[in-house]
N, C-alpha and C positions, 0 to 999 in steps of 0.2 A: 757852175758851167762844166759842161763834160770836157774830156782832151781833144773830142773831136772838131768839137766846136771852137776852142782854144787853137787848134792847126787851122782851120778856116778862117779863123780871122788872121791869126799871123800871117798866113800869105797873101791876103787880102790886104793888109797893110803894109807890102813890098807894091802892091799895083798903083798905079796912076789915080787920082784923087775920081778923074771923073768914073774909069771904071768899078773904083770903091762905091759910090755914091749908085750906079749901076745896077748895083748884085747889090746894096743896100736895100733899094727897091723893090728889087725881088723877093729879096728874106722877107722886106716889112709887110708886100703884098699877100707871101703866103702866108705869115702867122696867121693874119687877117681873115684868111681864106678857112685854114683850119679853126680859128674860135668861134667861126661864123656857123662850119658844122657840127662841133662840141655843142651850139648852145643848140641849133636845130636835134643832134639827137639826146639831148637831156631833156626838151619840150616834147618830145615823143612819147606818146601816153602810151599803158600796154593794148587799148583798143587800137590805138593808130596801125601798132606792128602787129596786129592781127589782122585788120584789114588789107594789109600791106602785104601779109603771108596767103593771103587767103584771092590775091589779085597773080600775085608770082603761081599760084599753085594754078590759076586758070591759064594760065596765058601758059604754062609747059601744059597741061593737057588740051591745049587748043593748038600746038606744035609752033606759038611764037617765039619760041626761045631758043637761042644760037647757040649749041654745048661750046663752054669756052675752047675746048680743043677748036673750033672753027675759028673762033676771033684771033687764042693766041696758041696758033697751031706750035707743035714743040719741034724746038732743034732736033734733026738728026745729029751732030756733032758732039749731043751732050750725051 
């Protein structure tokens, strides 16, 4: 177990049983969430991510694609 994870539960362990049980949920939902896309991209043949590549490459030459500067425009402060 990392230290980081080792501080997260120890504070987790000062909290109230229902909001342990809470954030327990959470964690358990995301594991869940990420081995669901581990096993989706281990099942990904190399035609799939060719086709894949090759649908991304039309749709910016057809100008459907939002430069992420758009989506996550950058702080001036930074």
């Amino acid at each position: 177990m990392t230290e980081l994870l080792e501080q997260a539960i120890a504070q987790l362990r000062k909290l109230a049983p229902i909001d342990q049980d809470a954030i327990a949920a959470r964690f358990l939902a995301e594991i869940e969430d990420e081995q669901h896309w581990n096993r989706q991209f281990e099942a990904t043949t190399e035609d799939q991510w060719t086709q894949i590549a090759a649908m991304v490459r039309q749709e910016i030459s057809r100008g459907e694609i939002n430069p992420l500067s758009e989506i996550f425009p950058v702080c001036s402060d930074q």
